[in-house]
Backbone bond lengths (Angstrom), bond angles and torsions (degrees), N, CA, C in turn:
res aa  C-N    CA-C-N  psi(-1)  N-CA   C-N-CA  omega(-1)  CA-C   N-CA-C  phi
1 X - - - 1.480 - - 1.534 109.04 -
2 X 1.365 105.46 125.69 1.743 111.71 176.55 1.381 110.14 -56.38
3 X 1.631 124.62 167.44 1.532 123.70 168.16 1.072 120.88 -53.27
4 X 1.752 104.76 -49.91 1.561 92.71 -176.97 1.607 117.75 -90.83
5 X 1.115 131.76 -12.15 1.460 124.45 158.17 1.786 110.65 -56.77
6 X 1.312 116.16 -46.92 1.509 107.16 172.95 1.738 119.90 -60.79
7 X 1.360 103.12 -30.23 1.520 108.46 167.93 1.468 117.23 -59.81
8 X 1.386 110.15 -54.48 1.411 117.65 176.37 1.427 128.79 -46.56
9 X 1.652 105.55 -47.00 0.952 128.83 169.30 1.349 143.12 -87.76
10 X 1.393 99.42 26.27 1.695 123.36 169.96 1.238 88.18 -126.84
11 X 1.385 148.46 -50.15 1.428 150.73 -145.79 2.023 87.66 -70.02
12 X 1.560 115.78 -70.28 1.346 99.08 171.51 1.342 145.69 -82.39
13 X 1.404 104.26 22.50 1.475 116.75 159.95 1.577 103.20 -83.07
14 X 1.693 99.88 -47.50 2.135 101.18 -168.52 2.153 87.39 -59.69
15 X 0.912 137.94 -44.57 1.352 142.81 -145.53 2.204 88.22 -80.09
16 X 0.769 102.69 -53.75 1.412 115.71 173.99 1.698 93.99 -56.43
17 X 0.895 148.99 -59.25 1.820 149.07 -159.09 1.133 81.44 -68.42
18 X 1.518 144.93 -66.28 1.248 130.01 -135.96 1.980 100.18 -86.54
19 X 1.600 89.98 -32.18 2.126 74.21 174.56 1.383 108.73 -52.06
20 X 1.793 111.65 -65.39 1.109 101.70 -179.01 1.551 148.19 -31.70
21 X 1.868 105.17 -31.86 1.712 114.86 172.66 1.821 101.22 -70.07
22 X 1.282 104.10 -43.80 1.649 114.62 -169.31 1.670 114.65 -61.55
23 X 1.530 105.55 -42.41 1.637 110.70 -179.51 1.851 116.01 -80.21
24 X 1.279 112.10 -12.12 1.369 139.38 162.46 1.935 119.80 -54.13
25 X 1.231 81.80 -36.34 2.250 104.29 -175.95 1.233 85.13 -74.45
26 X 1.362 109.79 131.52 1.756 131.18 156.11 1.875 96.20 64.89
27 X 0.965 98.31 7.68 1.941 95.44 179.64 1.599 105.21 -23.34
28 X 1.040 110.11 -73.36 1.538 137.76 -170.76 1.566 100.92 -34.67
29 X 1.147 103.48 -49.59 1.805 119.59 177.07 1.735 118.52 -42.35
30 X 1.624 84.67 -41.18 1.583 84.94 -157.30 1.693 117.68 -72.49
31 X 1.867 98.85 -155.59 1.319 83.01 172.51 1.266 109.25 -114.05
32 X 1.460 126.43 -166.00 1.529 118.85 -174.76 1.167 109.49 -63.98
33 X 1.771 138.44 -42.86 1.144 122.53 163.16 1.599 140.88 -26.45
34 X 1.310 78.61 -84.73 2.212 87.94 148.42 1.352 119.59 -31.12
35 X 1.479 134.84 -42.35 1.187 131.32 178.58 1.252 116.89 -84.79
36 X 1.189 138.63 -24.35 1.620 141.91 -160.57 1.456 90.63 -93.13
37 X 1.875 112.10 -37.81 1.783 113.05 171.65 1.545 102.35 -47.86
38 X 1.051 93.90 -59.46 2.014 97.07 -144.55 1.762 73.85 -65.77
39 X 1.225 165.11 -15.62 1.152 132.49 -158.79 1.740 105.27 -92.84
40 X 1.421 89.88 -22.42 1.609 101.52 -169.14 1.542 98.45 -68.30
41 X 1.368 125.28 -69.64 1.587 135.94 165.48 1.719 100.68 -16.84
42 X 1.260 115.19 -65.03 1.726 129.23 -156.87 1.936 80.51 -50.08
43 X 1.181 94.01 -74.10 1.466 116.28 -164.39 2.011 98.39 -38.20
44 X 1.550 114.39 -69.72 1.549 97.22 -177.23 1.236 120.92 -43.05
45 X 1.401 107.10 -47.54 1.706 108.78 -176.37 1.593 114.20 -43.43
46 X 1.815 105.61 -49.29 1.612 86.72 -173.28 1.111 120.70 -91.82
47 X 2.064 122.15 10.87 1.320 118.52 157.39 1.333 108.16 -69.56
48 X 1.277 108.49 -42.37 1.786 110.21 -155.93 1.715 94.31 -62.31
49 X 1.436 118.32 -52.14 1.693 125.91 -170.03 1.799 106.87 -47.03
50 X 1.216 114.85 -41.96 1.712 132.29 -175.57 1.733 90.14 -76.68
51 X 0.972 112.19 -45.26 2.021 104.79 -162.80 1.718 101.15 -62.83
52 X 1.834 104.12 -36.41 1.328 112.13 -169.01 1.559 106.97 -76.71
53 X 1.466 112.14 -33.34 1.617 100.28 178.86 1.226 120.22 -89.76
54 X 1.517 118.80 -5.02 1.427 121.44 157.41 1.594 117.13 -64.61
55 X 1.374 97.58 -43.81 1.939 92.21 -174.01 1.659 111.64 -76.66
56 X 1.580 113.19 -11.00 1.456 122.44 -165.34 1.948 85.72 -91.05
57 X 1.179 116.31 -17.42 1.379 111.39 -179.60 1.466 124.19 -95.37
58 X 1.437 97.76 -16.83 1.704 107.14 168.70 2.006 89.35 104.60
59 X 1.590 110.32 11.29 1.597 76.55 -162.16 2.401 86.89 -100.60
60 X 1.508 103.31 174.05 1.077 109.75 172.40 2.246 112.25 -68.59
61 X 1.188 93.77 123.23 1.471 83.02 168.40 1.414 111.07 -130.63
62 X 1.360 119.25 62.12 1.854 120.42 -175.00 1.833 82.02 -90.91
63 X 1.297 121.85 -45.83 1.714 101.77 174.21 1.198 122.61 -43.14
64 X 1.424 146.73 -42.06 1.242 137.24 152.72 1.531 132.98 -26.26
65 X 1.478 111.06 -23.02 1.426 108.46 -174.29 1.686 101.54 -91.44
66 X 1.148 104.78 -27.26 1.440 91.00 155.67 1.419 150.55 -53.07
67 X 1.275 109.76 -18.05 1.110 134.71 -175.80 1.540 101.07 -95.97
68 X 1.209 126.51 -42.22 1.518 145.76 174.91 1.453 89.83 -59.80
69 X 1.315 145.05 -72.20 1.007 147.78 167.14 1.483 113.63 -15.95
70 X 0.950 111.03 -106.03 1.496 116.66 179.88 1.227 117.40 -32.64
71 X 1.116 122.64 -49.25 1.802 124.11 -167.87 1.139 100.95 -79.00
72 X 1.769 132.62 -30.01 1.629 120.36 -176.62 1.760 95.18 -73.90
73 X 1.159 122.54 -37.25 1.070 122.46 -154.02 1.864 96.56 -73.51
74 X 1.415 107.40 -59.08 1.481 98.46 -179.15 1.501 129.62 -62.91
75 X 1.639 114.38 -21.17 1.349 121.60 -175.29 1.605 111.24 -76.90
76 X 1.366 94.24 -34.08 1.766 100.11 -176.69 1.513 93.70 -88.20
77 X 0.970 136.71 10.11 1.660 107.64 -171.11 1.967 80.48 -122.60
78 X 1.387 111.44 -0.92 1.399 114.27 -175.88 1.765 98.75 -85.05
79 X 1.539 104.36 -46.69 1.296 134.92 -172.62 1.628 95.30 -51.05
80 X 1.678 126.52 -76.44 1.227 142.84 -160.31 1.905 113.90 -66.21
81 X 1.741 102.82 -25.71 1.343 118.31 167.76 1.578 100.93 -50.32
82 X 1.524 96.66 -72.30 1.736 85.91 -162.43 2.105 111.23 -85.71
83 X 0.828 132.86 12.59 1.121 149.92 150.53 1.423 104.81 -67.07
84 X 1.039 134.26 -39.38 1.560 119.22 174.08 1.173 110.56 -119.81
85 X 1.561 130.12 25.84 1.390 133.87 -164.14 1.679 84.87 -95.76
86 X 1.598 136.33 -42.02 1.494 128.95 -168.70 1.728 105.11 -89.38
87 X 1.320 109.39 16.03 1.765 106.82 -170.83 1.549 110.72 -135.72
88 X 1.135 104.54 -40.10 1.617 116.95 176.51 1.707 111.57 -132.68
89 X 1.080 118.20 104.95 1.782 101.69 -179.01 1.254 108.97 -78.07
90 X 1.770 111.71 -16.93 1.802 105.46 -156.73 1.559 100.84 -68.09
91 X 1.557 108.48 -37.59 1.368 137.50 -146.09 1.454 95.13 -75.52
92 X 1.399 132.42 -57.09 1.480 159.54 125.69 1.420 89.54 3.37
93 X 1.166 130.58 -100.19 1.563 131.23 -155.57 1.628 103.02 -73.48
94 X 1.153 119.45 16.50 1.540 115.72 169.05 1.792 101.10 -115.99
95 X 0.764 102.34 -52.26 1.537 97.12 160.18 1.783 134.93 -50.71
96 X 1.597 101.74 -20.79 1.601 104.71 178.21 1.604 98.41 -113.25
97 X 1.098 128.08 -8.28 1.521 116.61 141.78 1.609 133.00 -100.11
98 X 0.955 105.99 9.87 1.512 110.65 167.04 1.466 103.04 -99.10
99 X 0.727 152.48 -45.15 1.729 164.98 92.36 1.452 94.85 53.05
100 X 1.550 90.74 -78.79 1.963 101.96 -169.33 1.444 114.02 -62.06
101 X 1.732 105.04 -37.27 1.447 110.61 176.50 1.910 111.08 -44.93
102 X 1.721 112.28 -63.36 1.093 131.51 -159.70 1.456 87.79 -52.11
103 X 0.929 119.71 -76.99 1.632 148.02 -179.12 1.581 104.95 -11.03
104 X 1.458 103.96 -52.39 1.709 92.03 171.89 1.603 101.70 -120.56
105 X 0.595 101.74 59.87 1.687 111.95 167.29 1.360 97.62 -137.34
106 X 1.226 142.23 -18.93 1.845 135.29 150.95 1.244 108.49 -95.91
107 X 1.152 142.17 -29.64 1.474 135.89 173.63 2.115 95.66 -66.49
108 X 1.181 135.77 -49.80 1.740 135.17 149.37 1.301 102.39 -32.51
109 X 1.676 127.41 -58.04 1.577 113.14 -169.48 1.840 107.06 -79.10
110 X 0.850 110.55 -27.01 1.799 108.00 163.61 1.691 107.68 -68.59
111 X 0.900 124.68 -60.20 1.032 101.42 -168.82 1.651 121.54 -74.43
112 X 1.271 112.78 -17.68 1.910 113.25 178.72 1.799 91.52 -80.81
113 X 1.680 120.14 -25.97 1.808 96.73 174.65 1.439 103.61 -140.59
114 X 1.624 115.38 95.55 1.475 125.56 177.65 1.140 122.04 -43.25
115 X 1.939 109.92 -41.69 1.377 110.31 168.74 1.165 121.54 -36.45
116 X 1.600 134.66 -49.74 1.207 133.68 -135.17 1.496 114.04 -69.72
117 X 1.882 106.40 -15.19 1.425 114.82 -178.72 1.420 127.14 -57.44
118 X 1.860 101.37 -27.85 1.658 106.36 170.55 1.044 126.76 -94.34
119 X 1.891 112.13 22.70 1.241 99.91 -160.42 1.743 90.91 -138.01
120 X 1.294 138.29 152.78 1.368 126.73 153.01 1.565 121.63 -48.30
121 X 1.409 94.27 131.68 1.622 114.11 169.49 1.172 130.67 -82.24
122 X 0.965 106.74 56.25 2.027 109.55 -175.65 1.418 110.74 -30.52
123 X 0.994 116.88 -64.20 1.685 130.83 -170.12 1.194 98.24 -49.23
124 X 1.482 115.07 -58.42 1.749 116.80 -161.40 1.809 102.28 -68.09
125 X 1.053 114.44 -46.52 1.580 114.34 170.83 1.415 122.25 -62.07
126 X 1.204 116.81 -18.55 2.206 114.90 177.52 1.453 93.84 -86.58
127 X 1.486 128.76 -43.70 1.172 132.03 -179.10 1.397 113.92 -55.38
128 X 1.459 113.49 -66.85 1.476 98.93 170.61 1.635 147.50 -76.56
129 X 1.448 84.04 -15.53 1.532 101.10 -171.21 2.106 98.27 -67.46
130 X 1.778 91.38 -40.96 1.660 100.14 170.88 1.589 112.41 -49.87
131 X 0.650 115.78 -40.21 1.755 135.07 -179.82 1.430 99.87 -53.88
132 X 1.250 120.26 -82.28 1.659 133.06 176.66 1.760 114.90 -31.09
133 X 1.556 84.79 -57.69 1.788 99.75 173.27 1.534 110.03 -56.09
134 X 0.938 138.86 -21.49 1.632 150.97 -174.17 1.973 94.36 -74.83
135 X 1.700 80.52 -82.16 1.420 95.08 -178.70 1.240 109.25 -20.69
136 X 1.477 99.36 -71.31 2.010 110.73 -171.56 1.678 107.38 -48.75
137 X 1.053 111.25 -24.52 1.973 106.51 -174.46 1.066 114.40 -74.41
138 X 1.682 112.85 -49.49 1.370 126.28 -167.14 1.877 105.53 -73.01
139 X 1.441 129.03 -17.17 1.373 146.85 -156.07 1.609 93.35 -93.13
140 X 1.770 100.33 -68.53 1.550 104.08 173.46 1.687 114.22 -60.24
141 X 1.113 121.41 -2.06 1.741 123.16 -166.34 1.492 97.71 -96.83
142 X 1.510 115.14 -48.88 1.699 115.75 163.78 1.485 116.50 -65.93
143 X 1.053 123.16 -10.18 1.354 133.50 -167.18 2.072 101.56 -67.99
144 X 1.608 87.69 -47.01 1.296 91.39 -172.42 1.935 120.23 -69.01
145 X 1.165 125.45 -0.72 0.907 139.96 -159.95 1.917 108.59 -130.51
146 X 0.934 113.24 -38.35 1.737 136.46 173.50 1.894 118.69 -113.87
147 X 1.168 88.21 91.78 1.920 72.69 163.41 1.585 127.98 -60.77
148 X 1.200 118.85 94.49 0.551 124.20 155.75 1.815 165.94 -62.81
149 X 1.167 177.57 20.65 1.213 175.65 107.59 1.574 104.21 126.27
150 X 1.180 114.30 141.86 1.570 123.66 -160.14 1.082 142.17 31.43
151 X 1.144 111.47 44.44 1.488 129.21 -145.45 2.208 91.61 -96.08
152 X 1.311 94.33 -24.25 1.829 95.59 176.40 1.914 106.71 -57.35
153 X 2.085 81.52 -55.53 1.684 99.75 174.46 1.420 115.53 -36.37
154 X 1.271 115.12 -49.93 1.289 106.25 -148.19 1.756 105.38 -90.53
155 X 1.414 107.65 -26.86 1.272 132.89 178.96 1.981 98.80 -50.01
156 X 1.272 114.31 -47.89 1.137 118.24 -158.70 1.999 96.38 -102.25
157 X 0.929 121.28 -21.44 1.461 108.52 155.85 1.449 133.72 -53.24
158 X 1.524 98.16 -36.48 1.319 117.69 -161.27 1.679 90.51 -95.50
159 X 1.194 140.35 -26.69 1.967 118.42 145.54 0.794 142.69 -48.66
160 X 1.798 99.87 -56.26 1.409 121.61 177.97 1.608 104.21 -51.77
161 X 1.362 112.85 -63.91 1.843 111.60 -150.56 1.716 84.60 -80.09
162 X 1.265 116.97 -16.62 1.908 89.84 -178.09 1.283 96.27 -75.74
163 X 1.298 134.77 -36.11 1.658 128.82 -151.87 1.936 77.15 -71.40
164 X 1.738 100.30 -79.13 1.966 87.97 -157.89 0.767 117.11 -93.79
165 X 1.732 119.68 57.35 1.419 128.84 119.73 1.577 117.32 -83.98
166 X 1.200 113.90 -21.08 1.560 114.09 169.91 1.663 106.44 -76.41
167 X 1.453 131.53 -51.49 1.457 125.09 168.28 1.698 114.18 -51.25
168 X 1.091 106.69 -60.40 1.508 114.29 -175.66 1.034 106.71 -45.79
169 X 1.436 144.67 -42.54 1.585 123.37 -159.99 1.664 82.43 -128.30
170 X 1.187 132.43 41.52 1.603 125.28 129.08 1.143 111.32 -117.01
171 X 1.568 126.30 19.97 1.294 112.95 -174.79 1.723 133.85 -57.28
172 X 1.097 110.87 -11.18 1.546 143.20 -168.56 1.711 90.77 -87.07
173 X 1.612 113.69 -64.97 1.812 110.69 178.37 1.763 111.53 -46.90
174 X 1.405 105.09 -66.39 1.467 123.93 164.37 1.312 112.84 -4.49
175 X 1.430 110.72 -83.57 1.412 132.80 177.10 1.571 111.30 -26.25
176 X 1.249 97.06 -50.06 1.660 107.61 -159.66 1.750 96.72 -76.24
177 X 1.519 125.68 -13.90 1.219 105.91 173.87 1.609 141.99 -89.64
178 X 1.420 144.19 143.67 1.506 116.10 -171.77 1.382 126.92 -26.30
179 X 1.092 136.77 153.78 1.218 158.04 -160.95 1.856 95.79 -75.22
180 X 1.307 109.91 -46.28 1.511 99.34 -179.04 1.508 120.82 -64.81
181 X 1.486 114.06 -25.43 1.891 126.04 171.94 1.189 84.22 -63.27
182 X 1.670 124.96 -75.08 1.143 120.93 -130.25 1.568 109.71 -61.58
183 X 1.504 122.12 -31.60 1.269 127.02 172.93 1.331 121.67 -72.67
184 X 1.715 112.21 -26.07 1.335 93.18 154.38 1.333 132.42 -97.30
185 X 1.342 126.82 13.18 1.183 110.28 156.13 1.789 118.71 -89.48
186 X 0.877 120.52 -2.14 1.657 129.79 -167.78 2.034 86.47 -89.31
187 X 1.355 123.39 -41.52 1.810 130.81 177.67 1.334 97.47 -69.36
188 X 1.327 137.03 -11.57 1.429 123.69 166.48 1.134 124.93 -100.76
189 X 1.400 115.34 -13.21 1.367 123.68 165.96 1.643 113.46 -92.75
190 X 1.236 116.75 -28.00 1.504 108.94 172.87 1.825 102.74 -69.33
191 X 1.326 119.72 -25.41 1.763 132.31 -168.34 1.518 93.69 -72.27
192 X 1.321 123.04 -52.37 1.398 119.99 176.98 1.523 115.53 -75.87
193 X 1.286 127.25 -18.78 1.298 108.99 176.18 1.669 111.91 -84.72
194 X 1.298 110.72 -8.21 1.417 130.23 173.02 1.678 123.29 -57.46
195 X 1.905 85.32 -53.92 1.679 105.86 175.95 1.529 90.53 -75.23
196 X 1.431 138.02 -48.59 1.506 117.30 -164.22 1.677 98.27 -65.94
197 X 0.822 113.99 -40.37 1.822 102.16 -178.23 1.644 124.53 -52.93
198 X 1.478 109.07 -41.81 1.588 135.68 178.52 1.600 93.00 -75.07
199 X 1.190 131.22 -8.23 1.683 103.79 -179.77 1.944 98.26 -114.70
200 X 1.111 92.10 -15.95 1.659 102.12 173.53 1.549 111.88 -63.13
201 X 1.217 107.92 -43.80 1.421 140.09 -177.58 1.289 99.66 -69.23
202 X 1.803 125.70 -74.22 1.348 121.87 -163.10 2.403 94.52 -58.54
203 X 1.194 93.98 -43.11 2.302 84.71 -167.82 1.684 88.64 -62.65
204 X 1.408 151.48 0.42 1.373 123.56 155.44 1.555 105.75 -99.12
205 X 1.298 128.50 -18.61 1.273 110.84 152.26 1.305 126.23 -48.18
206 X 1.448 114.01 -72.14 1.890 120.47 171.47 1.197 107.55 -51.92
207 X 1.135 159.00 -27.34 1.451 151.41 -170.46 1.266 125.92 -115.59
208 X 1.055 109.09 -39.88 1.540 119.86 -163.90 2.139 110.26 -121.91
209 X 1.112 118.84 -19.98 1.092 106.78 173.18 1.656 127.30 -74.54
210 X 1.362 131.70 149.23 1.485 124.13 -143.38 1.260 113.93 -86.82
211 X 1.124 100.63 2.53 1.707 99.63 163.96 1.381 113.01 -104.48
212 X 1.311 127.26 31.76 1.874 114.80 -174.59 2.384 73.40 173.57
213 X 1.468 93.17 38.12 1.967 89.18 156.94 1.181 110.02 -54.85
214 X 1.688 116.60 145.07 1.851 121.36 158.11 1.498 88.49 -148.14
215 X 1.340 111.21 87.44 1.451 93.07 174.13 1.799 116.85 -70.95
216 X 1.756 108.66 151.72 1.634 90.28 -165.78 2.008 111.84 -92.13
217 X 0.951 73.07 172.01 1.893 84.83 -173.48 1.493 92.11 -73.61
């Protein structure tokens, strides 16, 4: 790992620790939205913390993204359920059965190829990450019409997972290019997971920090 990709990439892990202490305050308070968030955050942090002491150990950790997989996919689609459950119900009940659909339609692709657990899932990540990206359009699309609540959140999901869903499932093309592309495209994806952390951060500033509380309905 180059200097400044290792810089980058501690800067939004430390930026990631601090949502997690911050989305933790008044937890109990909130609403299920807010909670299925902060679980998703809880949850990257202690994949990302395990991925980092595996590679700091020399050992392989592409099984971890599996796990990243599934849990971003179910927490945010847990997250976006009740986020549009008081604004759109249709949208709401298409999201908690498309959910269940996805859900065992990769638990079917695990089990017909066991291997696939040590290995990255391309397929399973364009599929869902496409999913999320939906979510995020249709969220920001009511947005314009309803003020809405996490609208920073959702703003910055919908970069982050479009950009590395485009790296992630070319990672194989990627590879094959000089070392100077390849590092800079890996500094634009650590740069955006940076900005998705800082806007996660700024909607508990505006909303949720205790001097400017709104707890949500």
């Amino acid at each position: 790992m180059n200097n400044i990709l290792e810089v980058l990439s501690y800067t939004g892990f430390g930026i990631l620790f601090i949502n997690v202490i911050v989305y933790i305050i008044g937890f109990t308070k909130q609403s299920k939205a807010y909670k299925a968030f902060t679980a998703y955050i809880i949850t990257v942090f202690i994949i990302h913390f395990f991925m980092e002491l595996y590679a700091f150990q020399g050992k392989n950790n592409h099984f971890l993204s599996n796990y990243f997989l599934w849990f971003q996919f179910i927490l945010l689609s847990t997250f976006f359920y009740y986020a549009f459950k008081d604004i759109n119900k249709k949208i709401a009940i298409f999201i908690k059965y498309i959910g269940l659909i996805i859900v065992a339609l990769l638990a079917v692709q695990y089990s017909i190829t066991p291997m696939l657990y040590y290995n990255f899932n391309s397929l399973g990540f364009l599929i869902t990450s496409c999913l999320i990206i939906i979510y995020s359009v249709y969220y920001l699309y009511e947005n314009i019409s309803n003020k809405l609540p996490f609208t920073y959140i959702v703003t910055g999901a919908f970069l982050y997972i479009m950009s590395s869903c485009l790296i992630f499932v070319s990672a194989s093309h990627i590879a094959s290019f000089n070392d100077k592309t390849n590092v800079y495209i890996w500094n634009i994806n650590a740069v955006l997971f940076i900005v998705y952390q800082l806007l996660i951060l700024w909607e508990w500033k505006a909303k949720y920090y205790p001097g400017a509380y709104r707890q949500q309905q």
